[in-house]
DRENKOL-344862 format. One record per residue (C-alpha): residue in one letter; z, y, x. Coordinates in steps of 0.1 Angstrom, whole numbers. Layout:
// DRENKOL-344862
REC  r     up  north   east
REC  A      Z      Y      X
...
This chain:
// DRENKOL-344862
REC  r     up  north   east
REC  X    405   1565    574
REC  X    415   1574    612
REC  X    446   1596    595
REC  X    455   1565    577
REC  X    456   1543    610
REC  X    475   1568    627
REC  X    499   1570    599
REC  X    509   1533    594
REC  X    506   1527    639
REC  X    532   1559    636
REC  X    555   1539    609
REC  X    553   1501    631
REC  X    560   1519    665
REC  X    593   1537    642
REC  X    604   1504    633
REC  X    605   1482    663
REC  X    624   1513    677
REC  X    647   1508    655
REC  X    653   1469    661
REC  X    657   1471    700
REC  X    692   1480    712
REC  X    681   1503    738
REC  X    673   1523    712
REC  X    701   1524    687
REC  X    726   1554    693
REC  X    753   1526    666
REC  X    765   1505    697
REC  X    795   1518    713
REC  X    805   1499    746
REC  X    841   1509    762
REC  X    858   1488    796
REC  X    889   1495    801
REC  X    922   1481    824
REC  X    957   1484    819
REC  X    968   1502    845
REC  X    949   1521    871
REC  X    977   1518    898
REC  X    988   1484    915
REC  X   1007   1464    939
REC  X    988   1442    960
REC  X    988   1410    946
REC  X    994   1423    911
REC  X    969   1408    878
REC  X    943   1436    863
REC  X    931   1422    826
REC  X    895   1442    827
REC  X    885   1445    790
REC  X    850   1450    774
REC  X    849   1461    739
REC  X    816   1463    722
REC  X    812   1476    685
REC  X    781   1478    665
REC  X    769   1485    630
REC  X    733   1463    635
REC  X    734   1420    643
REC  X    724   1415    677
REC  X    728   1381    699
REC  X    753   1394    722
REC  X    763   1378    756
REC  X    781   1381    789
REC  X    764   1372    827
REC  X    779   1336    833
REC  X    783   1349    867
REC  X    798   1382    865
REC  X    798   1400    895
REC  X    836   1424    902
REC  X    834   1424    942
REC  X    854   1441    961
REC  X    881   1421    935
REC  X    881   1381    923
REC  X    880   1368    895
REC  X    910   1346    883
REC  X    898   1337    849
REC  X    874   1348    824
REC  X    889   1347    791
REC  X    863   1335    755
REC  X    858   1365    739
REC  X    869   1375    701
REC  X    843   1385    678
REC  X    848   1395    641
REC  X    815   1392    620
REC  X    822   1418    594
REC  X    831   1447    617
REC  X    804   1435    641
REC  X    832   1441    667
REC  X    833   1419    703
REC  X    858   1418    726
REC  X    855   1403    763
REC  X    889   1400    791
REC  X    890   1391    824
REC  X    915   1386    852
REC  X    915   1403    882
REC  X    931   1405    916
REC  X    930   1424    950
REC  X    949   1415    977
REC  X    941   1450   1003
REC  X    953   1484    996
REC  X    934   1513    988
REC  X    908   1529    960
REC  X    884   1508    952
REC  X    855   1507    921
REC  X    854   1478    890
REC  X    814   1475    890
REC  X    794   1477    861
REC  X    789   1450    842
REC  X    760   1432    823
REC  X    760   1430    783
REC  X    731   1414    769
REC  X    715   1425    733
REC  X    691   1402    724
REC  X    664   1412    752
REC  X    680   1442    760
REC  X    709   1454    788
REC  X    736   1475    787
REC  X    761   1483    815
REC  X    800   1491    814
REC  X    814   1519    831
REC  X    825   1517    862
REC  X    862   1519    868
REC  X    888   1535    894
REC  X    916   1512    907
REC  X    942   1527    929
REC  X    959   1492    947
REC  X    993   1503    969
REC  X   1007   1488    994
REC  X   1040   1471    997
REC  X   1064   1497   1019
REC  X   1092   1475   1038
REC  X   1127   1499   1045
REC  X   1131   1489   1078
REC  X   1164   1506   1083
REC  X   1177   1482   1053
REC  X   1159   1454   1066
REC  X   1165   1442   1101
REC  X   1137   1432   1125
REC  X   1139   1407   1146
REC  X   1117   1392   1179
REC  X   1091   1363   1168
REC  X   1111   1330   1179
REC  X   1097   1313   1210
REC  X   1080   1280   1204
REC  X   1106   1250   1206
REC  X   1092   1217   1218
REC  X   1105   1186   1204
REC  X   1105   1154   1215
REC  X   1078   1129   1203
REC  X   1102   1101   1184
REC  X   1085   1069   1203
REC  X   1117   1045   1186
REC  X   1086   1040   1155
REC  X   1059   1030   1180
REC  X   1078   1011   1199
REC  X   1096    987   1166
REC  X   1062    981   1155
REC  X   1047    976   1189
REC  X   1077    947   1190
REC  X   1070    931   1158
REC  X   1033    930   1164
REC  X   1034    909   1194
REC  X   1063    885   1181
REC  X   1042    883   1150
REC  X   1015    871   1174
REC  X   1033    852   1192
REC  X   1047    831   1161
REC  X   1011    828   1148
REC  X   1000    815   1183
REC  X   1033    786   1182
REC  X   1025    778   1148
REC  X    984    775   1155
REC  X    993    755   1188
REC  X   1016    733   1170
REC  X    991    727   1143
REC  X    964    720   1166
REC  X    985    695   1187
REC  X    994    680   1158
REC  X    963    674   1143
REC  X    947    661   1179
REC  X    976    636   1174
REC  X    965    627   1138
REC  X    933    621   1154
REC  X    941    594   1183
REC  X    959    579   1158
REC  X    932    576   1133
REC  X    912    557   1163
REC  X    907    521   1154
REC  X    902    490   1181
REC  X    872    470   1178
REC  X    897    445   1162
REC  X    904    460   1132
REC  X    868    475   1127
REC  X    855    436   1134
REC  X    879    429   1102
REC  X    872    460   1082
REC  X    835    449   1088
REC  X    848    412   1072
REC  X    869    420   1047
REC  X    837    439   1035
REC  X    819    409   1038
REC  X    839    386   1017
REC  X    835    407    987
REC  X    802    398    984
REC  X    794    369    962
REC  X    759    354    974
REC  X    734    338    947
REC  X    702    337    959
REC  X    686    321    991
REC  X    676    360    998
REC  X    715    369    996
REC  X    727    337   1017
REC  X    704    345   1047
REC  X    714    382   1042
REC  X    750    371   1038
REC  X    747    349   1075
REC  X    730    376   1092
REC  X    761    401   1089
REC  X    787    376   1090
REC  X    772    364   1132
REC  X    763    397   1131
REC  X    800    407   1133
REC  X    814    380   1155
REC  X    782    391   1181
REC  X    790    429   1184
REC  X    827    417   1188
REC  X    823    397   1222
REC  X    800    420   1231
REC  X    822    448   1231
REC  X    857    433   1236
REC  X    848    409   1263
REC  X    817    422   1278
REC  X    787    395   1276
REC  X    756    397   1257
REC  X    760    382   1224
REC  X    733    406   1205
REC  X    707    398   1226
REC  X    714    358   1232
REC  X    702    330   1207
REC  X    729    309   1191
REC  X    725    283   1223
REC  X    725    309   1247
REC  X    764    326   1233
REC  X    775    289   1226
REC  X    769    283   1265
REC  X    782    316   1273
REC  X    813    311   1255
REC  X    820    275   1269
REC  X    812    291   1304
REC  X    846    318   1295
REC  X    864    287   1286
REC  X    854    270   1323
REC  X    865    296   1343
REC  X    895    300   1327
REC  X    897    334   1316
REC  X    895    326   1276
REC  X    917    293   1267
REC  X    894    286   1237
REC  X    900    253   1219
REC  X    876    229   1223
REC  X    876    226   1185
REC  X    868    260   1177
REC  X    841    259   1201
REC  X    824    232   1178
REC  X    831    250   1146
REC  X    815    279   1159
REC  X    784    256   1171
REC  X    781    242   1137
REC  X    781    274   1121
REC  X    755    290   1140
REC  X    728    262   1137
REC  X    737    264   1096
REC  X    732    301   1098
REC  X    698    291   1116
REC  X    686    267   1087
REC  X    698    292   1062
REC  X    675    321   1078
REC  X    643    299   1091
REC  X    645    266   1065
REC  X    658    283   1039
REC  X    687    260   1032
REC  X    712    270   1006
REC  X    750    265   1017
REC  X    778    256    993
REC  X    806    281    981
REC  X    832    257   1001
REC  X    807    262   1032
REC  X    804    300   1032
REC  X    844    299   1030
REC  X    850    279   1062
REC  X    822    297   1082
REC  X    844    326   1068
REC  X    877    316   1079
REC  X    859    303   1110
REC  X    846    336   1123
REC  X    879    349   1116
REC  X    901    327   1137
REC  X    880    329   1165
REC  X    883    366   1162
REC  X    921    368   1157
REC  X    920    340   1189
REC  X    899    360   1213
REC  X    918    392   1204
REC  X    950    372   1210
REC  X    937    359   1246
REC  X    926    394   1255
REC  X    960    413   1247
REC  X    981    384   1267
REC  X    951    386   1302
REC  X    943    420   1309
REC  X    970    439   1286
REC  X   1002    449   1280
REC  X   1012    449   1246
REC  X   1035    482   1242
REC  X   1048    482   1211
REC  X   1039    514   1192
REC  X   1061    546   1200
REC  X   1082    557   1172
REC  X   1082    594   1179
REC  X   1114    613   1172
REC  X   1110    643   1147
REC  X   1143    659   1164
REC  X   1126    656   1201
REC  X   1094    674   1189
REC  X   1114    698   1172
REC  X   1134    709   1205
REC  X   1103    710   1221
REC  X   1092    735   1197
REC  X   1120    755   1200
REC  X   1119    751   1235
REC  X   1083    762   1239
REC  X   1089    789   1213
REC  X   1120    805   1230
REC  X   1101    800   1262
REC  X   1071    823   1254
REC  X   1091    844   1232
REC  X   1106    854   1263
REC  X   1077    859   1283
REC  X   1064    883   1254
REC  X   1096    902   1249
REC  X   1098    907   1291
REC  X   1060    922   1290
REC  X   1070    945   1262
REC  X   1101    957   1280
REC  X   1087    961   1313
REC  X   1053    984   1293
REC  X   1079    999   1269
REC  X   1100   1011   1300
REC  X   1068   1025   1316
REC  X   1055   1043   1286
REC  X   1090   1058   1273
REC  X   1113   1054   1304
REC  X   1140   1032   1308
REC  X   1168   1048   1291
REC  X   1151   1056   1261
REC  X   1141   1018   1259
REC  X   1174   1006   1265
REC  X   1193   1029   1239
REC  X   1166   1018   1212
REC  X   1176    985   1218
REC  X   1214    990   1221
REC  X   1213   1012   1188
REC  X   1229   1042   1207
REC  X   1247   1061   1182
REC  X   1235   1095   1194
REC  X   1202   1086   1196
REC  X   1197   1070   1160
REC  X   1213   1104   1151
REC  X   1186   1123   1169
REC  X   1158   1101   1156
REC  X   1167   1102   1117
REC  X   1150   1125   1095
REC  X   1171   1158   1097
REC  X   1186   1177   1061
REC  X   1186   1212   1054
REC  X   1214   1226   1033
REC  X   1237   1249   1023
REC  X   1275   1252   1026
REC  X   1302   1274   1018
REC  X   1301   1311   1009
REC  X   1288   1329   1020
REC  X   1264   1304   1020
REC  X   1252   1285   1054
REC  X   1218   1268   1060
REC  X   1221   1242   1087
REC  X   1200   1212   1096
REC  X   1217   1180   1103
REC  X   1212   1145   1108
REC  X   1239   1135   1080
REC  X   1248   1156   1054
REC  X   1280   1173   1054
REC  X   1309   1161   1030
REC  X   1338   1179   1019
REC  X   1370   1171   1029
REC  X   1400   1183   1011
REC  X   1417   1209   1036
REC  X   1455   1217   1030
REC  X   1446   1255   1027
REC  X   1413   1256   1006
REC  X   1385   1231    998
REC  X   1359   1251   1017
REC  X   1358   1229   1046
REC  X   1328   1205   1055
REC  X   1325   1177   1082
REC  X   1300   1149   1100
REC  X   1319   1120   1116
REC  X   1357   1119   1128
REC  X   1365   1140   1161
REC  X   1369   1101   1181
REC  X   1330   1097   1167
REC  X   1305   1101   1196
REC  X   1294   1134   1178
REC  X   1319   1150   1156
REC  X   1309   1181   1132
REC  X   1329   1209   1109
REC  X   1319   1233   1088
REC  X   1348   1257   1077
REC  X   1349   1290   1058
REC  X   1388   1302   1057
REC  X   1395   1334   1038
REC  X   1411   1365   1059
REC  X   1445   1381   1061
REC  X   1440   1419   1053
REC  X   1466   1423   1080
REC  X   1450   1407   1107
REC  X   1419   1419   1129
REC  X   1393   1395   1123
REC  X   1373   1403   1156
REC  X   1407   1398   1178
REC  X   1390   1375   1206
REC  X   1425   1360   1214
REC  X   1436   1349   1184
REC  X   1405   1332   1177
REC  X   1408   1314   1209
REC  X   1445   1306   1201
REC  X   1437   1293   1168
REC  X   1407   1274   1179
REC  X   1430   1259   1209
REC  X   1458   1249   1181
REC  X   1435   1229   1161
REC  X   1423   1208   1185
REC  X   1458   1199   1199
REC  X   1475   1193   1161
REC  X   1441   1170   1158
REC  X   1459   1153   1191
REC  X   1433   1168   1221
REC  X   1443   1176   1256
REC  X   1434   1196   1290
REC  X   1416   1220   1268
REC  X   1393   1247   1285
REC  X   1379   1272   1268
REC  X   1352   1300   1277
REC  X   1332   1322   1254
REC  X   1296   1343   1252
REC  X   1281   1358   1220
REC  X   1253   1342   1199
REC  X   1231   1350   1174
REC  X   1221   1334   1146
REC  X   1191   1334   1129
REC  X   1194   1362   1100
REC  X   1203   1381   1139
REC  X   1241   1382   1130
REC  X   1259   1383   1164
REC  X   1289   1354   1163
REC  X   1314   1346   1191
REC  X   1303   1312   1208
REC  X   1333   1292   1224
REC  X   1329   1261   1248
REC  X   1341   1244   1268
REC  X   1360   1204   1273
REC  X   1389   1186   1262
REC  X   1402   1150   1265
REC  X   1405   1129   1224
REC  X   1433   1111   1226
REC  X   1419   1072   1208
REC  X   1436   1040   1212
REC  X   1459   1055   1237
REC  X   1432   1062   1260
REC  X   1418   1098   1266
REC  X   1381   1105   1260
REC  X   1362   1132   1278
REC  X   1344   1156   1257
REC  X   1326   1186   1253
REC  X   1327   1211   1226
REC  X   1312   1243   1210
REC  X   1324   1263   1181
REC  X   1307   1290   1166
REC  X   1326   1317   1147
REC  X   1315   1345   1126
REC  X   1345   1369   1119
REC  X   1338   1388   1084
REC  X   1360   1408   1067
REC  X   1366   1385   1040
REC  X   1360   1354   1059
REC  X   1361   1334   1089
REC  X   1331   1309   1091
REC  X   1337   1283   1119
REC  X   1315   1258   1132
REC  X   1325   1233   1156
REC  X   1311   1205   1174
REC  X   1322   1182   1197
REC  X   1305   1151   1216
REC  X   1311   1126   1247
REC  X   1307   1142   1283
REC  X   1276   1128   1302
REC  X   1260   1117   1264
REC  X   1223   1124   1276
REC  X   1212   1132   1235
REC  X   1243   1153   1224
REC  X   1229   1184   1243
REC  X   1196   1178   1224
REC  X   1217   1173   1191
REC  X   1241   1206   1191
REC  X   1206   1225   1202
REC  X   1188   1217   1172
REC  X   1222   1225   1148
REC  X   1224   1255   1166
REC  X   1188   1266   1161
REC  X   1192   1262   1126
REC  X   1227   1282   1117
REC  X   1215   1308   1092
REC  X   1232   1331   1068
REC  X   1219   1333   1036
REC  X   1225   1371   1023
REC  X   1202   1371    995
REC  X   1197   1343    973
């Protein structure tokens, strides 16, 4: 019995032996690259490829870990069932020379792990011939002018926008207060408001006709009280009748003696109506009526004709008000265009102010957003604030220009192909030649000097400069000038500019054309 335990523990411990990966000499992993040596910079496609004869869930670390290199991309790996093959890529890249090691890398069997090879990469460095390939001094730092002609636009249009909105509230606000004293009534027309309220009532009942009284005194009462000052709320109907006949006495209100006796009449009706109870006819509530209302229209007359003038109502003129407007518009427009000039020239400076607003040729050129091409062949980078157009030359087409020489900045770009015969280099002809233009293009008192310069692939050109008077309109201009020429072999490239003496942005100008001559020797 114990050899029979033995025997069958013996055959269990065989055959999970056989199941784990670890275990089975059938799985063959290789890693592999495509090349071992590199540039820097250069892709490396790192490949795992796994074969086995037994069925195992195989996997990759989500993860992986290649460090000293990065991982681009990690490809989805091909697997074919039959074969029980896989196949796993990924893309590398090291930017630093030297030898450096692919780590090993994770493969999962079911529970089981497996590691790659590790792999040698030589990575090389990039060798620069630096007897084919000129070296040149790192370019100083240029500072440029901060371009205030943005700030200072919007800074203008904000405050006229603010002024506007102010005119327009002001005018809206003056007009409304207007629309308001008109809309205030005299105690005249709200005594006849109050009545013509009145009459469209149509009393029945004894209730009705003592309510219908009540308002109807009611209004005459808080009429005199108001227009001509006495009492009448707090009298009895004796007490306003004497009151009124003591207005007629001294002879401040003319009231006829008639009305006087309507009005009596009335109120001792209204009395019986309120305290007996007496019911009026419809012919009696309409006299009462009209009775009230006379003596209203007659005090109102008396009052205008004693103690005021009647002005007739103004007609206002829409064209007066308008002018005002205007006026009053033009008026603080100035006083807001005069605080932006006088902060504007004490931000930026006078002269920059002033140009803005003059649109200063020279200095809309120097504001504008620059262009960088290329001219000609050999071909020639150059920033400029216009781009160049060709002109057609009587030798060859291969000639480029900004403005007209009489402009206030005037720019050519010319490339002229060589006489085998001549000396390219021979300083005097080129001053000669550069001398001839200008006077067939009609310049005078021409002086010339000349330096070297360099341009920026560090080809050294001849620099001529110097002044001349443009002959426009029969009047000579003062100018300035500067050509640069690059003698080749095959070619002559010429660059001239020329500009108004004393222009306080041309020098800025020609500077930043200058900067940016280049050659462009490979392409």
């Amino acid at each position: 019995m114990r050899y029979t335990l033995i025997f069958f523990s013996f055959i269990s411990v065989s055959h999970v032996n056989a199941q784990s990966a670890n275990f089975d000499p059938n799985i063959v992993i290789n890693s592999s690259i495509d090349t071992t040596s590199l540039k820097i910079g250069e892709e490396i496609i790192y490949t795992i490829d796994i074969t086995s004869k037994n069925k195992y869930n195989i996997s990759f670390d989500e993860k992986p870990n290649f460090i000293p290199f990065e991982m681009l991309d990690s490809y989805p790996y091909d697997s074919i069932i039959d074969s029980s093959k896989i196949s796993k890529k990924y893309s590398l890249i090291k930017f630093e020379p030297g030898e450096f090691w692919i780590p090993s890398q994770k493969i999962y069997f079911d529970q089981s792990i497996k590691f790659t090879d590790s792999i040698l990469i030589v990575i090389k460095d990039v060798v620069v011939d630096t007897l084919k390939q000129n070296l040149f001094d790192i370019k100083p730092i240029i500072p440029v002018k901060r371009n205030y002609q943005k700030i200072f636009l919007r800074l203008i249009l904000i405050l006229v926008t603010l002024t506007i909105a102010y005119l327009l509230y002001r005018y809206y606000i003056l007009k409304s207060n207007d629309d308001s004293d008109d809309i205030i009534k005299s105690l005249y027309e709200i005594a006849f408001e109050k009545l013509e309220d009145l009459n469209s009532l149509k009393p029945n009942s004894q209730i009705e006709f003592k309510e219908y009284y009540t308002i109807l005194v009611d209004i005459f009462r808080e009429y005199l009280e108001s227009q001509v000052k006495i009492p009448a709320m707090e009298s009895t109907s004796r007490e306003l009748i004497l009151r009124i006949n003591m207005l007629k006495d001294s002879g401040n209100y003319n009231f006829e003696k008639k009305q006087i006796d309507k009005l009596e009449e009335l109120f001792t009706k209204s009395d019986l109506i309120k305290f007996a109870k007496s019911l009026p006819t419809k012919s009696d509530i309409n006299i009462d009526f009209i009775t009230i209302r006379d003596f209203i229209t007659s005090t109102e007359k008396i009052y205008n004709e004693k103690f005021e003038k009647i002005e007739e109502p103004e007609v206002k003129d829409q064209n007066i008000n308008i002018t005002e407007y205007v006026k009053n518009f033009l008026k603080y427009s100035m006083v807001v265009i005069t605080t932006i000039l006088i902060l504007s020239i004490l931000i930026f400076g006078y002269y920059p102010v002033r140009d803005t607003i003059l649109l200063n040729p020279t200095k809309k050129l120097l504001d504008k957003e620059w262009f960088t091409s290329q001219y000609g062949s050999p071909p020639i980078e150059l920033s400029t604030p216009l781009v160049l157009k060709r002109v057609i030359d009587s030798i060859d087409l291969n000639k480029f220009q900004m403005g007209r020489l009489e402009d206030n900045f005037y720019l050519s770009l010319d490339f002229k192909d060589v006489n085998q015969t001549e000396n390219p280099v021979n300083l005097d002809l080129i001053k000669n030649g550069l001398i001839n233009d200008f006077q067939v293009l009609g310049s005078k008192n021409i002086l010339v000097k000349d330096d070297q310069f360099t341009v920026k692939s560090g080809d050294t050109a001849l620099r001529l400069y110097g002044s001349l008077d443009i002959e426009f309109n029969n009047d000579l201009i003062r100018s300035n000038f500067t050509s640069v020429i690059l003698p080749y072999d095959k070619k002559t490239i010429k660059l001239i500019i020329v500009y108004r003496d004393n222009d306080r942005y041309a020098n800025d100008i020609e500077s930043r054309i200058l900067n940016s001559l280049d050659i462009i020797k490979e392409l």
